[in-house]
MDTraj code that builds the backbone (N, CA, C; nanometers):
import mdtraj as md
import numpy as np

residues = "UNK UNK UNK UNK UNK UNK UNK UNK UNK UNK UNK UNK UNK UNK UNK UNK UNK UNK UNK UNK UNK UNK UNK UNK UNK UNK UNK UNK UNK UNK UNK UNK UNK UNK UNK UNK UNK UNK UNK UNK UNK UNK UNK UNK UNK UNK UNK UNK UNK UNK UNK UNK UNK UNK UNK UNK UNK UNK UNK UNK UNK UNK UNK UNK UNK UNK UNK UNK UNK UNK UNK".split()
xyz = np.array([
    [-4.9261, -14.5849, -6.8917],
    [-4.8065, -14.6391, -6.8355],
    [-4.7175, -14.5227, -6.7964],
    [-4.6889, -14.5447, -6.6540],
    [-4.5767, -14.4470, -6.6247],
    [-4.4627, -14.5221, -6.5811],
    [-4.3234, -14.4153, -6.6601],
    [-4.1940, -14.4427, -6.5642],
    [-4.1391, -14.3928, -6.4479],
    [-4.1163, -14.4536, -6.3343],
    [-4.0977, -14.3777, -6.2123],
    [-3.9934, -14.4235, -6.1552],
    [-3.8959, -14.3606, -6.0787],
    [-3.7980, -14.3954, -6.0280],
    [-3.8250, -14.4946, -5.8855],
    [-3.7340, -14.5539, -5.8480],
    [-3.7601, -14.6105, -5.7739],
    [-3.8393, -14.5620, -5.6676],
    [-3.9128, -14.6477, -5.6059],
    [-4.0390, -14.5636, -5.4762],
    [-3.9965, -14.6450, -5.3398],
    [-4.0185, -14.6124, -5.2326],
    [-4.0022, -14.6851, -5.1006],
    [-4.1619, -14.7650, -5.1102],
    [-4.1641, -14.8687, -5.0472],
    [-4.2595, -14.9506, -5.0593],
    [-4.3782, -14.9058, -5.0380],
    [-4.4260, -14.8317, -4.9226],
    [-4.5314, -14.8066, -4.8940],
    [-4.5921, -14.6725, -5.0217],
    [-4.5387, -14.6029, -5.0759],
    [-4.5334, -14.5597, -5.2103],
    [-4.5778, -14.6131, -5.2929],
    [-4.4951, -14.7300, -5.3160],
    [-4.5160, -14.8065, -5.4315],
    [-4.6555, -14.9422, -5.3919],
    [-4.7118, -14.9480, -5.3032],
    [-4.8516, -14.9928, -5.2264],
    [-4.9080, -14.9222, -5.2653],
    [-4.8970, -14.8011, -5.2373],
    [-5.0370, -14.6929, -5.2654],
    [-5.0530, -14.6910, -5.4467],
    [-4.9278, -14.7007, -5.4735],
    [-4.9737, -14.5889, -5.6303],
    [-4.9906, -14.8032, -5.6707],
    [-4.9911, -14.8840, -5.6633],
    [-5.0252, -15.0274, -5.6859],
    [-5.1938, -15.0071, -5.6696],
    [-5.2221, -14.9527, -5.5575],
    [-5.3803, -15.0012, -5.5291],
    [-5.4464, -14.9044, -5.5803],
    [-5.3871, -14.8183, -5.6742],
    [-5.4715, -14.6964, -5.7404],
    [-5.4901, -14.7423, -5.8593],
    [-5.4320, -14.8562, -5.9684],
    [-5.3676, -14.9120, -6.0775],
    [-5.4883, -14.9918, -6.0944],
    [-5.5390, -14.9717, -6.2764],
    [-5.6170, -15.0200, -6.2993],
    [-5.5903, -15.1360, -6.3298],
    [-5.4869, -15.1959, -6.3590],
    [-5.4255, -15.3175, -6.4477],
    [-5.2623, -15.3282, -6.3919],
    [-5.2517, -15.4268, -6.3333],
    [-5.0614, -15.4298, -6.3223],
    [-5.0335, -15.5658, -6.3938],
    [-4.8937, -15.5206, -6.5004],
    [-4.8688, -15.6107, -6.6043],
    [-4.7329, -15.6836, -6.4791],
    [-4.6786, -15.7637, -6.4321],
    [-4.5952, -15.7974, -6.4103],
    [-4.5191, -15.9764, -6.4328],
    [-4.3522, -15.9570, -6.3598],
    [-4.3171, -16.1248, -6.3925],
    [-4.2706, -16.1555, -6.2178],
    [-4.3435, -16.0558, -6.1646],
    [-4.2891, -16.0647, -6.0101],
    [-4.3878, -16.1507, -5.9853],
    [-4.3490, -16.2776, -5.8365],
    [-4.4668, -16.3653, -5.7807],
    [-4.5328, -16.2176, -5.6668],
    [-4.4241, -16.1687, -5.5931],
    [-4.4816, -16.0645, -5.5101],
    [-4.5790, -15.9720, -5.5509],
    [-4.5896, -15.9174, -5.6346],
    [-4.6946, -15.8283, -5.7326],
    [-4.8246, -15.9513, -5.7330],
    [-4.7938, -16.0570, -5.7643],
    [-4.9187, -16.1240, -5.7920],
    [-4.9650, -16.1204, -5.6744],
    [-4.9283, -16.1344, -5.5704],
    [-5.0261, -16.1831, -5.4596],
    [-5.0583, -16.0137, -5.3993],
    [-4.9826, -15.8913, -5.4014],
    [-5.0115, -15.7981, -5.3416],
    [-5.1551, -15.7490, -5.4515],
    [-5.1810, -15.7917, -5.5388],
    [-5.2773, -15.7619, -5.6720],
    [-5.4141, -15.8373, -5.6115],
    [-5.3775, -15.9535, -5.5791],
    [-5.4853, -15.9968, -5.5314],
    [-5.5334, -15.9563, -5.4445],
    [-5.4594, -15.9460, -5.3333],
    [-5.5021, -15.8699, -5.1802],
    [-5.5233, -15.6982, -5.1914],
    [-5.5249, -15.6786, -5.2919],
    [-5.5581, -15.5167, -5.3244],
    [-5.6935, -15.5135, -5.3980],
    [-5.6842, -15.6676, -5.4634],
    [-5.8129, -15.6157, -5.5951],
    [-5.7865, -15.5853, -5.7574],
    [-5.6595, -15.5778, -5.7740],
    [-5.6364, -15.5403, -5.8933],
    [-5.6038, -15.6324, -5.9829],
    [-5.6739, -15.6037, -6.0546],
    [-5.6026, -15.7192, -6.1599],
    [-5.4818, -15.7266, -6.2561],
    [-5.4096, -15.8573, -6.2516],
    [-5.2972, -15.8782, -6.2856],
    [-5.2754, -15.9549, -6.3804],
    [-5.1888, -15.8988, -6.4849],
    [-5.1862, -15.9871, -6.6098],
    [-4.9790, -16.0144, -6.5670],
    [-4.9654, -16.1496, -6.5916],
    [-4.8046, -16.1967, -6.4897],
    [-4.7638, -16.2678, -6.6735],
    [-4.6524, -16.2174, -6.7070],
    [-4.5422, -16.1995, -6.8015],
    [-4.4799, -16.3436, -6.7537],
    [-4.5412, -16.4320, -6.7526],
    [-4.4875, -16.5827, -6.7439],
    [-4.5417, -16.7285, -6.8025],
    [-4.5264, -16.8223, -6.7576],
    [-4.5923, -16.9468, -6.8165],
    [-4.6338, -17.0050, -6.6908],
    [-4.5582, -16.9731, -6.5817],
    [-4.5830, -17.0758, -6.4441],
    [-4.5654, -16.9292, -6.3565],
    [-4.7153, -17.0162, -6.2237],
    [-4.6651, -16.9101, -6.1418],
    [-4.6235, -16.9895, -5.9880],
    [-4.5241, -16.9608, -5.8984],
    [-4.5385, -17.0087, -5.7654],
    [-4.6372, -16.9651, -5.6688],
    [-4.7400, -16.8878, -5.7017],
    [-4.8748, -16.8498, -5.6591],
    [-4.9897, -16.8858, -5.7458],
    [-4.9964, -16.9994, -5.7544],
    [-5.1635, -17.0450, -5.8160],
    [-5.2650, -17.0395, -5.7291],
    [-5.2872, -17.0031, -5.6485],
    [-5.4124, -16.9410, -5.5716],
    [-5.4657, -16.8190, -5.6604],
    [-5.3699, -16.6975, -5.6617],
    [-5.3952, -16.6065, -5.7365],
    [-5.4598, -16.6093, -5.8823],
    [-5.4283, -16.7176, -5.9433],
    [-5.5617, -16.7852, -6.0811],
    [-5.6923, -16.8379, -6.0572],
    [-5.6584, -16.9259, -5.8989],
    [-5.7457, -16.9447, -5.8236],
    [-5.8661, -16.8461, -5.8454],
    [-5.8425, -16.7717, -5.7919],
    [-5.9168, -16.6391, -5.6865],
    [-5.9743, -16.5729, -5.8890],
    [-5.8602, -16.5669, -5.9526],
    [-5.8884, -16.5020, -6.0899],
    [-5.8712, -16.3659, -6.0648],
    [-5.7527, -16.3333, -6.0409],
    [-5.7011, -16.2272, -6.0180],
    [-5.5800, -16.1665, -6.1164],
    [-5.5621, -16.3166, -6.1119],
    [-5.4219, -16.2823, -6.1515],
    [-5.4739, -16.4093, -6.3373],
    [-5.3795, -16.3672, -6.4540],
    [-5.3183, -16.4770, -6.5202],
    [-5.2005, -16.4461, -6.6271],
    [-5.2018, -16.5759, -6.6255],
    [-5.0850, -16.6058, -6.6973],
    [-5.1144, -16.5870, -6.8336],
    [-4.9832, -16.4724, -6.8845],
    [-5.0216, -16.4791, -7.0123],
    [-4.8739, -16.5096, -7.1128],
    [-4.7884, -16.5421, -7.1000],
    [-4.6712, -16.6592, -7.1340],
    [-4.5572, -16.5525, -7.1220],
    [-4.4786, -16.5532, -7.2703],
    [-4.3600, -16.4561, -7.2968],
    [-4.3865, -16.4785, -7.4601],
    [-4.4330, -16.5040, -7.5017],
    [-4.4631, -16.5320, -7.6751],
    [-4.5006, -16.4045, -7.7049],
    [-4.4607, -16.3019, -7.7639],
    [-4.5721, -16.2129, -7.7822],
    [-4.6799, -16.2585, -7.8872],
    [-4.6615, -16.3625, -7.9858],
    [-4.6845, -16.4416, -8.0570],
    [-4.8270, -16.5162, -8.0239],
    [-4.8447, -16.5447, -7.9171],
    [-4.9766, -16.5999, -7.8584],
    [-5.0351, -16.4999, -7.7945],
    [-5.0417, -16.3830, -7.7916],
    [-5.1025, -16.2661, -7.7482],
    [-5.1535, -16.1633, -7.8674],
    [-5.1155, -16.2011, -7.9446],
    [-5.1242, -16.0382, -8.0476],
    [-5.0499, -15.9819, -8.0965],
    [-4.9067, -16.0126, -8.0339],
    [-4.7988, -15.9057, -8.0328],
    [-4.7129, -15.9206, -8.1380],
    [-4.6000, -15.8946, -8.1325],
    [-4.5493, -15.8642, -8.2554],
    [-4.4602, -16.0185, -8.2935],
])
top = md.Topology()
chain = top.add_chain()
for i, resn in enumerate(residues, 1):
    res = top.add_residue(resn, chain, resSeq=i)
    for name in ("N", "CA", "C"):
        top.add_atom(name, md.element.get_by_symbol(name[0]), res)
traj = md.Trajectory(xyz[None], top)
């Protein structure tokens, strides 16, 4: 995991499609994940892109850390 300051988009495209795993709660990330290939684990319960579970690209893994492992 890196912290990076903000990037201009096409930046932040590239260093996205280099990414082995993107954790996000953005719908935009989900669908640019899919159309890149990468797989996406989305910090929610619902997404407004269910194609992207569709496809199995993307899933949902809630906000509980509690139902994950976490603390």
């Amino acid at each position: 995991m890196r912290l990076l300051p903000a990037l201009d988009y096409p930046e932040f495209i590239a260093l996205e499609a280099e990414a082995r795993l993107v954790v996000t709660d953005s719908g935009g990330l989900q669908e640019e994940t899919s159309v890149l290939g990468v797989p996406c684990l989305t910090y929610r319960t619902t997404t407004e892109r269910p194609i992207t579970i569709e496809l199995g690209t993307n899933r949902l893994v809630g906000v509980d850390p509690k139902s994950y492992g976490g603390a």
